[in-house]
C-alpha positions, 0 to 999 in steps of 0.5 A, spaced: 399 454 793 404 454 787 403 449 781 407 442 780 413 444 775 413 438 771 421 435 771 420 434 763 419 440 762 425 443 766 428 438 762 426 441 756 428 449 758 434 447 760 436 443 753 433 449 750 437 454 754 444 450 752 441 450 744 441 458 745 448 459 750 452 452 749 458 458 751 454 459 758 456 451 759 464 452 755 466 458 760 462 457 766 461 464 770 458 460 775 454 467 777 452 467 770 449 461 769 446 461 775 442 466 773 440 465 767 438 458 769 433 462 774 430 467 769 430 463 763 427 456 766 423 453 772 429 450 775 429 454 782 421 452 783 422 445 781 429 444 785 425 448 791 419 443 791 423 437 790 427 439 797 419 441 799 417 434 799 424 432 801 424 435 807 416 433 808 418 426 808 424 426 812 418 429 817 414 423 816 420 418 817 421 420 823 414 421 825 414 413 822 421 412 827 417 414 834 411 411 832 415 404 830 419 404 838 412 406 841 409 399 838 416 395 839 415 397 847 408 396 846 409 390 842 415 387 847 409 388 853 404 385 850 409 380 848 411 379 856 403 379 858 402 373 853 408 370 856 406 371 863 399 369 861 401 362 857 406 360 863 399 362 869 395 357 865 401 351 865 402 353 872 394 352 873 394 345 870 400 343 873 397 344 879 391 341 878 395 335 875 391 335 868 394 334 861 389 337 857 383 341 858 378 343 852 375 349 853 370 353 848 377 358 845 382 352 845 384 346 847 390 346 853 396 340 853 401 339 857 406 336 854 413 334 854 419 338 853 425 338 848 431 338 850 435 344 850 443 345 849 446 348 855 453 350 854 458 351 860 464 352 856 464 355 850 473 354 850 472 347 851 468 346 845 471 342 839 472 345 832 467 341 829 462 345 834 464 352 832 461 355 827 465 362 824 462 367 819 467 369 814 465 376 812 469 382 808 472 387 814 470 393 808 474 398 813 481 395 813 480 394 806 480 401 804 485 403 809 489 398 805 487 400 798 487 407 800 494 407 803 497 404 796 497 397 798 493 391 793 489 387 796 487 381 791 479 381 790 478 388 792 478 394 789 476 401 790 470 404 785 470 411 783 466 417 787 459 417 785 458 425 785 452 425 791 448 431 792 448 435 799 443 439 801 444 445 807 437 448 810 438 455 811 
């Protein structure tokens, strides 16, 4: 196994490269540069375990992905089963006609219930029951924007440079 590149250190030689050829920076010779930096720094290695471990953590989220769906089915079943369970006991007590039963895990009660809003008509509700959520339609903003149109408390950013990686 090949030892960790400290990132400082690649830091460093680069530095060191550029202090010794600034001409390699001033009139790029992409090949060139390219080559240097592959014989006279760590650069490559370190580039090389940092997508090493870029692609073993990519791999762990999506293990971590499968597993989180396994347990929310698992979770939603067992959430079903106590639902079931609770609604078997209520359907027991009523039967019995008993409002509470103390037991040695808990103690049961029937209780009254609260009141649930029905809506039967959602179109025939008055505006002071209607609840809007006003948010930034981002997508029509840039198509606006980009289009060479103002849009007053927007504007667009300058591109972040990203960095894009290929598998071969």
């Amino acid at each position: 196994m090949n030892k960790r590149i400290d990132p400082h250190w690649v830091l460093q030689q680069i530095d060191q490269l550029y202090a010794m050829y600034p001409d390699l920076w001033e009139e790029p010779n992409e090949q060139l540069l390219a080559d240097s930096l592959e014989g006279q720094t760590d650069l490559n290695e370190a580039l090389t375990q940092i997508v090493d471990r870029i692609n073993d953590d990519e791999d762990r989220l999506e293990t971590i992905k499968m597993r989180i769906g396994k347990h929310r089915e698992r979770h939603e079943r067992i959430d079903r089963r106590v639902s079931a369970m609770r609604n078997l006991a209520f359907k027991l007590m009523q039967h019995a006609n008993v409002p509470k039963i103390e037991l040695a895990l808990a103690t049961l009660v029937v209780r009254a219930g609260t009141p649930k809003v029905v809506i039967t008509d959602e179109t025939a509700l008055p505006e002071s029951c209607i609840r809007t959520k006003r948010e930034p339609d981002r997508v029509a903003i840039k198509d606006f924007l980009t289009s060479g149109v103002s849009v007053p408390g927007a504007s667009l950013s300058n591109a972040e440079p990203g960095l894009t990686i290929k598998d071969r």
